[in-house]
C-alpha positions in Angstrom: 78.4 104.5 50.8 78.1 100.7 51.0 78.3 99.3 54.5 79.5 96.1 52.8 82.1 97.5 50.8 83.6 99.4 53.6 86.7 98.3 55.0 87.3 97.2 58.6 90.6 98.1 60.0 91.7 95.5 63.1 95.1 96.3 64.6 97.5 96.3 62.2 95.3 94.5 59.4 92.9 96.1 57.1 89.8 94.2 55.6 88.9 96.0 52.5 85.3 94.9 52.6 83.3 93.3 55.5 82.5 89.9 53.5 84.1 87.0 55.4 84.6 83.0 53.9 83.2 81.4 56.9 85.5 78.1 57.9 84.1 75.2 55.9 85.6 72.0 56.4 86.5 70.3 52.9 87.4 66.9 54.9 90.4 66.9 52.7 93.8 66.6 54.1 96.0 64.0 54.9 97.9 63.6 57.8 96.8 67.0 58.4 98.1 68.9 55.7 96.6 70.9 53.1 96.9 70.5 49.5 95.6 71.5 45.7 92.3 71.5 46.8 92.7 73.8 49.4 94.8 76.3 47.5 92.1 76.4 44.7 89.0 76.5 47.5 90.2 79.0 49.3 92.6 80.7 46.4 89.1 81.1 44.5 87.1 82.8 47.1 90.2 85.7 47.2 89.9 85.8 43.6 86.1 86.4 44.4 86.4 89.3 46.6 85.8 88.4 49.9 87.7 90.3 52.2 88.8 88.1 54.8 88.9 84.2 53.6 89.3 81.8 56.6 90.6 78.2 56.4 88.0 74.9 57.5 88.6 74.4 61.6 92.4 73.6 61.7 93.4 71.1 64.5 95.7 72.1 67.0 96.2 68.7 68.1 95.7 65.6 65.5 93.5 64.3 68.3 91.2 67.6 67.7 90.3 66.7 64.5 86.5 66.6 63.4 88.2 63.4 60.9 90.8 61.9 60.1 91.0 64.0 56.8 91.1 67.4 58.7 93.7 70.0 58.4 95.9 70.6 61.1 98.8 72.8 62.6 100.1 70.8 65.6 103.3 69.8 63.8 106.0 72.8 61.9 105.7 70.3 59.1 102.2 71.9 58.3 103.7 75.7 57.7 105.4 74.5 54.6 101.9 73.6 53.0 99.8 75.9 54.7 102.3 79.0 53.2 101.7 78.9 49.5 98.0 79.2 50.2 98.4 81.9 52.9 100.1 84.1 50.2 98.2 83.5 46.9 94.9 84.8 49.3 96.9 87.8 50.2 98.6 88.4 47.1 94.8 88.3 45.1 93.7 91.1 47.8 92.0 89.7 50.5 93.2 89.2 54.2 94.4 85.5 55.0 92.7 84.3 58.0 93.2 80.4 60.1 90.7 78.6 62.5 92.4 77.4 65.1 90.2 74.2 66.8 90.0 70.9 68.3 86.8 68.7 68.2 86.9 67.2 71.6 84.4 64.6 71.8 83.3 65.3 68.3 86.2 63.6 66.9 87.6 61.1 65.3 84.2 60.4 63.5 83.7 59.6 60.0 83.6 62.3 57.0 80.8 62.8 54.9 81.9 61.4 51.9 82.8 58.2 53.9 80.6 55.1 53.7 80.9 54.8 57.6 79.2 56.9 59.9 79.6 58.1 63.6 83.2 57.2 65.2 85.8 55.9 63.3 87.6 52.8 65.1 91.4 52.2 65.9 91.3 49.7 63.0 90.2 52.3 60.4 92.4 55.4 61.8 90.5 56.7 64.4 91.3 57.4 67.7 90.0 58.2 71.4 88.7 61.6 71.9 89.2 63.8 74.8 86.5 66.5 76.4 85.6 67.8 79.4 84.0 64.6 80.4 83.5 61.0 79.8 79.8 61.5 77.7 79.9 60.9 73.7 78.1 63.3 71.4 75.6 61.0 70.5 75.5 56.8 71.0 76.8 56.6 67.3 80.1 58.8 68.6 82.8 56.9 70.7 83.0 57.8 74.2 85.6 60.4 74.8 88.4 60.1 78.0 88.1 63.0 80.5 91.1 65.0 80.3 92.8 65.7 83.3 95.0 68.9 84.4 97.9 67.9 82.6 95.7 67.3 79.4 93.5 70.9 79.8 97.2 72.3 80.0 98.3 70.6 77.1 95.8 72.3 75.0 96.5 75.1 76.2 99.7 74.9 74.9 98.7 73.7 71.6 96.4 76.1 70.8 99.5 78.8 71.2 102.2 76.5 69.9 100.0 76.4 66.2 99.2 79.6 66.5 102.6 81.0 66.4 102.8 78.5 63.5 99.8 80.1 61.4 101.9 83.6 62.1 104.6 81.8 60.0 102.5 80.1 58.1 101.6 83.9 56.6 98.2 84.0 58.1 96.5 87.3 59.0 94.0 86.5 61.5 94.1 83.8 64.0 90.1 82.7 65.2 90.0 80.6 68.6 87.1 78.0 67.6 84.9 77.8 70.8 81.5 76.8 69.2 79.6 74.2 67.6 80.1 71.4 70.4 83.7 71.0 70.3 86.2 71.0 72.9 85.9 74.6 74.0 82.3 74.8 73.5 82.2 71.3 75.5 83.7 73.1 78.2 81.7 76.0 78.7 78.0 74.4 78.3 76.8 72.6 81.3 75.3 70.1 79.1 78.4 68.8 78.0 80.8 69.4 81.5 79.8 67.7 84.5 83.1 68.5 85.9 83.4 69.2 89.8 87.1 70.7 89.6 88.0 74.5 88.3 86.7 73.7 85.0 83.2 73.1 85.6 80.5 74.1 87.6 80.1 77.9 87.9 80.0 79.9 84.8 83.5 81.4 85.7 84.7 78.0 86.2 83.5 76.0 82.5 84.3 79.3 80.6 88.2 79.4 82.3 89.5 77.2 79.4 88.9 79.2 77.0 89.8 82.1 78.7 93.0 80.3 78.7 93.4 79.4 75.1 92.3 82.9 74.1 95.4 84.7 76.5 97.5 82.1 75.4 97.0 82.2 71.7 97.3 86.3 72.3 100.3 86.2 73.8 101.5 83.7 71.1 100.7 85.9 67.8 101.6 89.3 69.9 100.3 92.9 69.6 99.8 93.5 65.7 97.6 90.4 64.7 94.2 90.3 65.2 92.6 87.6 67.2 88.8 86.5 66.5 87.1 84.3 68.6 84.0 82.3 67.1 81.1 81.2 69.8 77.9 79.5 69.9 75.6 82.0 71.2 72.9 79.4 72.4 72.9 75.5 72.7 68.6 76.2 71.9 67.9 73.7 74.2 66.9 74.9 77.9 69.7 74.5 81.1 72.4 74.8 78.2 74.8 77.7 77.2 72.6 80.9 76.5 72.8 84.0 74.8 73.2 85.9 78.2 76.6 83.8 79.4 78.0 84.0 75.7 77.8 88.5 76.6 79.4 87.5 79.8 82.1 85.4 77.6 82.3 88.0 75.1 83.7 90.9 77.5 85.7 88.2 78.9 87.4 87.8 75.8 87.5 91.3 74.8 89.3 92.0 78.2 91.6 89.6 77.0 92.7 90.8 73.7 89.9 89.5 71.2 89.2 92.1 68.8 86.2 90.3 67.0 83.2 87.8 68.5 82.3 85.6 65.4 78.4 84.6 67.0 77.4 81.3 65.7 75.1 78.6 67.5 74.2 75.4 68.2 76.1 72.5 67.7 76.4 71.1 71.1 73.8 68.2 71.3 72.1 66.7 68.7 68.5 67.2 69.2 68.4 70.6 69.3 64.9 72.3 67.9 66.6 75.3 65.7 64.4 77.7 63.8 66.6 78.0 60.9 65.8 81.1 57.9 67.4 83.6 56.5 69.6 85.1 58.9 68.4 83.4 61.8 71.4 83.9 63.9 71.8 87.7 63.6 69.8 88.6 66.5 72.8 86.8 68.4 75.5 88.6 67.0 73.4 92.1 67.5 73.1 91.0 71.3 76.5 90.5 71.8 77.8 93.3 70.1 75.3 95.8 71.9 75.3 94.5 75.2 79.4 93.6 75.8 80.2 96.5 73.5 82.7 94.0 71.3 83.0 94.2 67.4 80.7 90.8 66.0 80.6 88.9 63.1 77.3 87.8 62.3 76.7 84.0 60.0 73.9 82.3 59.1 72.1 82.1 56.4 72.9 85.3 54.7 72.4 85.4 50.7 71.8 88.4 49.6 73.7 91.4 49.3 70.9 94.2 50.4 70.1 91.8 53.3 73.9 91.6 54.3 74.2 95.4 53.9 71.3 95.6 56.2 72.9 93.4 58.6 75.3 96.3 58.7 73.6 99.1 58.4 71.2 98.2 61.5 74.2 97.9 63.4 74.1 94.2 64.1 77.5 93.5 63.3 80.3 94.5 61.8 81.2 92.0 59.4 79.2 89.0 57.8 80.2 85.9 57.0 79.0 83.4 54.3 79.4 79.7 53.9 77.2 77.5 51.7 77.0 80.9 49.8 80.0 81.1 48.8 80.6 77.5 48.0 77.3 78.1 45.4 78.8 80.9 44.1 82.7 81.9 44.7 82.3 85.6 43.2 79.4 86.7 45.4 81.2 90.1 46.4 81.6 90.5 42.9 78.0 90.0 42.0 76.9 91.5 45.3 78.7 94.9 43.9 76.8 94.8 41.2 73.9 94.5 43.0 74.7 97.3 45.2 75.9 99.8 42.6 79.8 99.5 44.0 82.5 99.9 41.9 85.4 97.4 42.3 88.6 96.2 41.1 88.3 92.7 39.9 91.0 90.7 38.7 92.2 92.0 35.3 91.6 88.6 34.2 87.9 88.8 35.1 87.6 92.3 34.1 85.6 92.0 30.7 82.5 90.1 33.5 82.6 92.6 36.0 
């Protein structure tokens, strides 16, 4: 039997295959709210098979966005437009899934369709970002303010307070966003916090935030939802976050109620030497899973459906997820079926291709 095709019960939520949209941001939104494009995007990628179909990093706070045109889910305004998209990916068979982020110093920068580049000014809707410490991302980023106790708690609270919101929203899964160089990443590499306090220094200390958010945003969604947590295994750059603190993290997090390590890397500073190829961050997820005994995700690179089913089969993780993939190509589990000799049930609609 297929690895791929297998499904993957979590709590009370059963994936019916282990193929995962991986959040992409479509730097789409305004005012943080979703719209047509996001309900065909993501709609699409149900439609497609996938069994678990996550939105783009979701901001928890409108100063956590990546952009100005990021979704969010600080305000109950957003559950109205997040809903309708929630249920047409659960009502087309695949498990509705929302990352929960904020961007810390990463943010308020331009998008990529934008003419501008780096941080976006007051004058053109941008705004001052907050991290661990008073360092910008690179000289083109603006310089961030260093939040204080009353700020780390306020995030705290965010994180819960929209994660309650994606439960009514109709959403599935709830993913705590601590990689790529944002806020909780910021946090936890000692690149990025130079903090003398209880949130910096000792490993304990810069990983305590997110240990934080995590029990917060599982106390939030309760007992029944599933709570993934994705992480940059490695900052690849030497004195920075590593592969053996993220196993330390990982059993942290299991401790506390995460049911799923999504193991990503990078992203933290941008000069980073990263070997990239074809599944070039698996060995990541495989180390995590073996060595804090949590269920991983593995991402990266993956696009082809013998080398995803070997992912699984080797034991390197339990569920893959695809990004630029699936953008190519929306019914890669379809095809990947194919390819594998697995018989599914695509929609009647599609039934005369598959």
């Amino acid at each position: 039997m297929s690895q791929l095709f297998s499904p993957l019960t979590t709590r009370s939520v059963t994936l019916p295959n282990r193929i995962a949209v991986s959040p992409m941001c479509q730097y789409s939104a305004r005012d943080g709210h979703p719209d047509e494009w996001h309900l065909v995007h993501l709609g699409s990628r149900a439609v497609g098979g996938a069994g678990l179909v996550f939105t783009e990093a979701t901001a928890v706070q409108a100063v956590g966005r990546i952009s100005p045109e990021d979704t969010g889910l600080w305000d109950d305004a957003h559950i109205a437009s997040w809903r309708p998209i929630a249920e047409f990916v659960r009502a087309h068979g695949a498990v509705a899934g929302v990352q929960l982020a904020h961007a810390g110093r990463k943010a308020s920068t331009w998008s990529p369709f934008a003419d501008g580049r780096g941080g976006v000014a007051d004058a053109d809707g941008g705004w001052t970002p907050v991290a661990p410490s008073a360092v910008a991302f690179h000289d083109s980023y603006r310089t961030p303010d260093e939040l204080d106790r009353e700020g780390i708690a306020r995030v705290v609270a965010d994180f819960a307070a929209a994660a309650r919101r994606a439960v009514d929203a109709s959403f599935q899964v709830v993913e705590v966003h601590a990689a790529h160089g944002y806020l909780l990443h910021e946090f936890l590499s000692p690149l990025s916090n130079s903090r003398t306090d209880a949130y910096g220094g000792s490993l304990e200390n810069r990983t305590r935030l997110t240990r934080e958010v995590t029990a917060a945003v599982r106390e939030a969604v309760g007992d029944d939802v599933p709570v993934f947590a994705r992480i940059s295994a490695t900052d690849w750059v030497e004195g920075g976050w590593s592969a053996e603190d993220s196993v330390v993290l990982a059993r942290d997090l299991a401790e506390l109620g995460v049911d799923l390590v999504d193991v990503s890397t990078g992203g933290n500073v941008p000069a980073a030497d990263i070997p990239v190829g074809p599944g070039y961050q698996v060995r990541f997820a495989e180390t995590v899973r073996r060595k804090a005994d949590v269920p991983t995700g593995a991402v990266g690179m993956i696009t082809d459906a013998r080398q995803a089913e070997q992912v699984l089969a080797d034991g390197s993780a339990d569920l893959v997820l695809l990004g630029r993939e699936l953008l190519r190509d929306p019914y890669w589990p379809l095809h990947a079926a194919q390819q594998l000799g697995v018989r599914t049930n695509p929609p009647k609609q599609y039934a005369r291709a598959f």
